[in-house]
C-alpha positions in Angstrom: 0.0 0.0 0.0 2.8 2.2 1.1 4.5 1.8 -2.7 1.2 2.6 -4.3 0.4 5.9 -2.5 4.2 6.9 -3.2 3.5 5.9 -7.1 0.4 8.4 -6.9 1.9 10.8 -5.1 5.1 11.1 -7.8 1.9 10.7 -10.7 0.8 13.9 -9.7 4.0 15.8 -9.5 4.5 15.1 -13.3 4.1 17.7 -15.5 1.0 18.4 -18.1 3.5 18.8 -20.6 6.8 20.4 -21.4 8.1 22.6 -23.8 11.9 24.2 -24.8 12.6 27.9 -24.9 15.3 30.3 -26.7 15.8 33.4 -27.6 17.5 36.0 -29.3 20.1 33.9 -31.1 20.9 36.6 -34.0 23.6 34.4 -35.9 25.3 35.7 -38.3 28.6 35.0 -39.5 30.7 38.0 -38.8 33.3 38.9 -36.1 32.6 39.3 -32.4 31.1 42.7 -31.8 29.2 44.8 -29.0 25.9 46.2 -28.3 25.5 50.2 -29.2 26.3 50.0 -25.0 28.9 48.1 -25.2 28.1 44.4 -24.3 30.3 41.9 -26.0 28.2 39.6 -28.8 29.3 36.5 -29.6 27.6 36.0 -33.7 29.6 33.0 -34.7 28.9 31.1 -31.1 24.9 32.2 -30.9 24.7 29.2 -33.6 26.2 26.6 -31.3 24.0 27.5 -28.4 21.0 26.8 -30.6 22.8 23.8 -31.5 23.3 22.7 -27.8 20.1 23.7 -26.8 18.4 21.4 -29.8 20.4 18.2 -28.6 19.4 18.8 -24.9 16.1 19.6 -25.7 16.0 15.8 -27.8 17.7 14.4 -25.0 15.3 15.3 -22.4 12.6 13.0 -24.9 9.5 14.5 -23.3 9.4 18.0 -25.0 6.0 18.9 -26.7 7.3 21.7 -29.0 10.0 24.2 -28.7 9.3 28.2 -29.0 12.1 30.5 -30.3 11.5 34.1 -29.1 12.8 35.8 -32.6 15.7 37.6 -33.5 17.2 34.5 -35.7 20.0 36.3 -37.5 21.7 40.1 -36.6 21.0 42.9 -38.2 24.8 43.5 -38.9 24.4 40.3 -41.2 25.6 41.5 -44.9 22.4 41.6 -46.5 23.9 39.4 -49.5 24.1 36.9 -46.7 21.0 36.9 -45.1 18.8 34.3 -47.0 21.8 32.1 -46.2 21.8 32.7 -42.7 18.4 32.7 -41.9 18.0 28.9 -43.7 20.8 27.8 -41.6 19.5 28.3 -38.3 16.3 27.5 -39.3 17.3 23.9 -40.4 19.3 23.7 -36.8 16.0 24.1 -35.6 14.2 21.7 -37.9 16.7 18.8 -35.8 14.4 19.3 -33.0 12.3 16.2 -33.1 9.1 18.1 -32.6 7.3 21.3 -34.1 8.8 25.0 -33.3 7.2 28.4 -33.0 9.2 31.1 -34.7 7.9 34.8 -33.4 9.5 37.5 -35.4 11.8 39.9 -33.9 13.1 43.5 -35.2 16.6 41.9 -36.6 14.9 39.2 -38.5 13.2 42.1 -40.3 16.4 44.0 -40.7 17.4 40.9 -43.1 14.1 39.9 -44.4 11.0 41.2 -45.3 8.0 39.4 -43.7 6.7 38.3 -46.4 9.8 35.8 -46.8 9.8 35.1 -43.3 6.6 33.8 -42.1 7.0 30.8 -44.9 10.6 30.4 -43.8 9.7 30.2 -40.7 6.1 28.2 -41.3 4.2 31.1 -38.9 0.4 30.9 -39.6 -0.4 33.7 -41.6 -3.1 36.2 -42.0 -2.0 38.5 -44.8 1.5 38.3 -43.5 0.6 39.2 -40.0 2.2 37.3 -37.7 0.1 36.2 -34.8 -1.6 32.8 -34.4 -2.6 30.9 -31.3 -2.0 26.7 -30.4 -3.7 24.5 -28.0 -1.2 22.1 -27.6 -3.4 20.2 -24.3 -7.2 21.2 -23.1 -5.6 22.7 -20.4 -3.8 25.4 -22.1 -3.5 27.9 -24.7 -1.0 29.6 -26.2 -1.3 33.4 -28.1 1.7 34.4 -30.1 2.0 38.0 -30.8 3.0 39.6 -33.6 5.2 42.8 -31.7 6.0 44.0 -35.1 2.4 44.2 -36.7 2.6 48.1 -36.2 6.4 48.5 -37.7 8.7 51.0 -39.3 10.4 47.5 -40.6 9.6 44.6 -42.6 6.2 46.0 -44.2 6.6 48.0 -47.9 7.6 51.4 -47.1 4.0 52.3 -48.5 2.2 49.9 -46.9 -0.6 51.1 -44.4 1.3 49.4 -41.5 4.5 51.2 -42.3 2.8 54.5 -42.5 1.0 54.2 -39.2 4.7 53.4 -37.6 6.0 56.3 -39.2 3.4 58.9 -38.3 3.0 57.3 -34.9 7.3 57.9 -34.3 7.3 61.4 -35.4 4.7 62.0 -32.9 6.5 60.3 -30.3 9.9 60.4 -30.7 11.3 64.1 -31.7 15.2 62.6 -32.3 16.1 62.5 -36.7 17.4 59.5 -35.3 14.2 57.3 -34.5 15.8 54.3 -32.4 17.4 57.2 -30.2 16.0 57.7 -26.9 17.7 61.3 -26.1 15.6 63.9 -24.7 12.5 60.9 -24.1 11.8 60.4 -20.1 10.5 57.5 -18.5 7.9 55.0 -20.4 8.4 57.6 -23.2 11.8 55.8 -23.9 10.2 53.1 -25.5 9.0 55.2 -28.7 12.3 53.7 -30.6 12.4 52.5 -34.4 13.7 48.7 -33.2 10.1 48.3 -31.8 6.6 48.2 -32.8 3.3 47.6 -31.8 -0.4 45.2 -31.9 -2.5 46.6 -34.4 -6.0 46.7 -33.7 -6.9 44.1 -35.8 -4.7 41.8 -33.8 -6.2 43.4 -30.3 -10.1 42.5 -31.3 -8.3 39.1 -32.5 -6.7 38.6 -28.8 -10.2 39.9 -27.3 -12.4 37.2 -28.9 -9.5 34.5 -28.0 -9.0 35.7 -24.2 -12.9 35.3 -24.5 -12.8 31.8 -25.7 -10.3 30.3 -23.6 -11.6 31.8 -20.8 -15.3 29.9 -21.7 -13.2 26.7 -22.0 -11.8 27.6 -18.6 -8.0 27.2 -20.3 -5.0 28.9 -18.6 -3.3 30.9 -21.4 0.5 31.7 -21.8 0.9 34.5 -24.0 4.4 34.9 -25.6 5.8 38.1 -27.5 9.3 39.4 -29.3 8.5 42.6 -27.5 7.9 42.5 -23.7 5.0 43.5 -21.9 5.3 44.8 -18.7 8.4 47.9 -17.4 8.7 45.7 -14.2 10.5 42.9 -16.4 12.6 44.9 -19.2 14.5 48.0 -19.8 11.9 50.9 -20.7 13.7 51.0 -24.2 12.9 47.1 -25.1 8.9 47.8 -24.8 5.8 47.2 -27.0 5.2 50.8 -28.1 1.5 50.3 -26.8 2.3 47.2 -24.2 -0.3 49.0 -22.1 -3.1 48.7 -24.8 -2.4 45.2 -24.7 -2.4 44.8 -20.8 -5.6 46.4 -20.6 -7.3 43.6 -23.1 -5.4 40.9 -21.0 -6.5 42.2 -17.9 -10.3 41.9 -18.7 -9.6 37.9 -17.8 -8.6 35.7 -15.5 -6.9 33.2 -17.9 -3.7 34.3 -18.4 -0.9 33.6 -16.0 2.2 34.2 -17.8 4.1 36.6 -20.3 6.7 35.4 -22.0 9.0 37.9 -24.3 12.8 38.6 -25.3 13.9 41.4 -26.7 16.1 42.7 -23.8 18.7 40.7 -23.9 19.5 40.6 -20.1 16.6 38.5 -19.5 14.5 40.1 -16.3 10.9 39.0 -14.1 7.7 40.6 -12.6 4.9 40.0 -10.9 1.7 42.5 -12.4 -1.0 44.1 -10.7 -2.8 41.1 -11.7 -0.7 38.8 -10.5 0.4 37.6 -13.9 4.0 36.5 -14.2 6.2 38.5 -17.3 9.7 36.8 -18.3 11.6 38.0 -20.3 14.6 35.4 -21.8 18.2 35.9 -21.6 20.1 36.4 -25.1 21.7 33.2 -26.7 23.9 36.1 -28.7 25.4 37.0 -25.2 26.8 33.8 -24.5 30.5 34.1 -24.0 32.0 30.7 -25.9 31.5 27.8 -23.7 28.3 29.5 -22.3 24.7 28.5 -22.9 21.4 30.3 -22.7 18.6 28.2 -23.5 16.2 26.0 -21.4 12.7 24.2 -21.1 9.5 24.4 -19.5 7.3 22.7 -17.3 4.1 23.0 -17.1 1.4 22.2 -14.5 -1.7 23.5 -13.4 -0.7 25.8 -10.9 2.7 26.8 -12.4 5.1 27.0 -15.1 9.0 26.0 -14.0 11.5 27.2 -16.5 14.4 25.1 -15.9 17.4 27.4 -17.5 20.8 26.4 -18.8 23.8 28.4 -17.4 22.7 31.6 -18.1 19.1 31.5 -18.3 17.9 31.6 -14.8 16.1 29.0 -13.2 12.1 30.2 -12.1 8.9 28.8 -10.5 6.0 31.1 -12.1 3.0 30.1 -9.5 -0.3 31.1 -9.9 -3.7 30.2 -8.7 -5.7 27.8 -10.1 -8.2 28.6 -12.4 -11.3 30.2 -11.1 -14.8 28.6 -12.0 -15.8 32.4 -12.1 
């Protein structure tokens, strides 16, 4: 009796299901350089993290899917190269023995426009948006955001999308140089060229799915390029109108965690609502030798990322999901 109630009591500590996790890899095969602030990136060695992270991920045997966080390949890639590169880190993702989501980031966009990206990629596509949604168990959904929807990159310069971006930065943002932040104070410091923003399209489309999971009493995970909450990131590495979006997600009760990249120094918060943001460390900033990739566990009252090196270890808890 005493074995059986230890065999239930290790059932239930197993996870729903389990999923990898990288970001921010921006291969490209160039010299070492540094970030406009100085912080060493490692182009040639981003390639074998996602290489290290695909054999781990196949060696722990249990993973449902992976999700890469965008930024594939760097925007200092010579252009003539950048077909080339982007193919080659998507087939080192294809070895993952299991589908991957592809989000797209600001330097994918520097290389390719999105309408070569999303097939290279295999995102579901509406009229080369970028967002889409999976249920990979009843018990969860997850909403992938397009960050770059609203863009001064990746659309044609006279598409509507572009324009919008455009108009929207010389309103904001008084600099010649649009992805400098001089003169900007506070929140106002996110009103930089290298992001974008959720069209509103895409926010009645996250309004009728919130709705719908919700009904189906699923806990939702919604994961974005762009971060979502100041608590979590560097004012500069925002969604231009993150709040716009919080304000849709904060009409429910179903979702429990935000998952973004972006700012490459990774960071955590708790919201008002109690919802968890994460933002993932860089694979680019991995010093040879050094990894920054990990995986997921999920269960119904938490998500555990388990990191690698230097992608920190966290516990996301949250309360179960309300009948209300």
């Amino acid at each position: 009796m005493g074995s059986t109630d230890g065999s239930a009591g290790a059932q239930e500590k197993q996870p729903l299901f389990s999923f990898g996790v990288i970001s921010d890899v921006q291969y490209a095969d160039i010299p070492d350089g540094r970030s406009f602030i100085g912080i060493p990136r490692y182009y040639r060695h981003s390639i074998i993290v996602l290489q290290r992270a695909v054999q781990n991920w196949n060696h722990h045997q249990k993973l449902k899917f992976a999700i890469n966080f965008g930024d594939i390949v760097d925007g200092f890639c010579p252009k003539i190269q950048s077909l080339t590169a982007v193919k080659k880190v998507v087939n080192e993702f294809s070895k993952f023995n299991g589908p991957v989501y592809h989000m797209i980031g600001n330097h994918c966009l520097y290389n390719l426009p999105r309408s070569e990206l999303i097939p290279l990629l295999k995102i579901p596509s509406h009229n080369d948006h970028a967002y889409f949604d999976f249920t990979p168990t009843p018990e969860y959904r997850f909403i992938v955001l397009d960050g770059y929807d609203i863009s001064a990159i990746g659309w044609p310069q006279d598409h509507p999308n572009t324009l919008e971006a455009f108009n929207f930065l010389r309103e904001k943002n008084p600099n010649s140089e649009k992805n400098s932040p001089s003169g900007l104070v506070g929140l106002e410091r996110r009103f930089l060229k290298f992001n974008g923003a959720v069209g509103k399209k895409q926010l009645e489309w996250l309004d009728g799915i919130l709705q719908e999971a919700s009904e189906l009493k699923q806990k939702v995970v919604i994961c974005c390029h762009l971060p979502l909450d100041p608590g979590a990131s560097n004012t500069e590495a925002l969604l231009w109108n993150y709040d716009e979006v919080m304000d849709v997600i904060h009409r429910y009760n179903c979702v429990k965690v935000c998952l973004a990249g972006h700012d490459h120094k990774g960071g955590h918060s708790i919201d008002s609502r109690g919802i968890h943001h994460r933002v993932l460390e860089a694979a680019l900033e991995c010093p040879p030798g050094t990894d920054a990739f990990g995986f997921v566990n999920v269960y119904d009252d938490r998500l555990s990322l388990i990191g690698t090196d230097r992608m920190q270890s966290m516990d996301m808890c949250f309360q179960p999901q309300s009948d209300l």
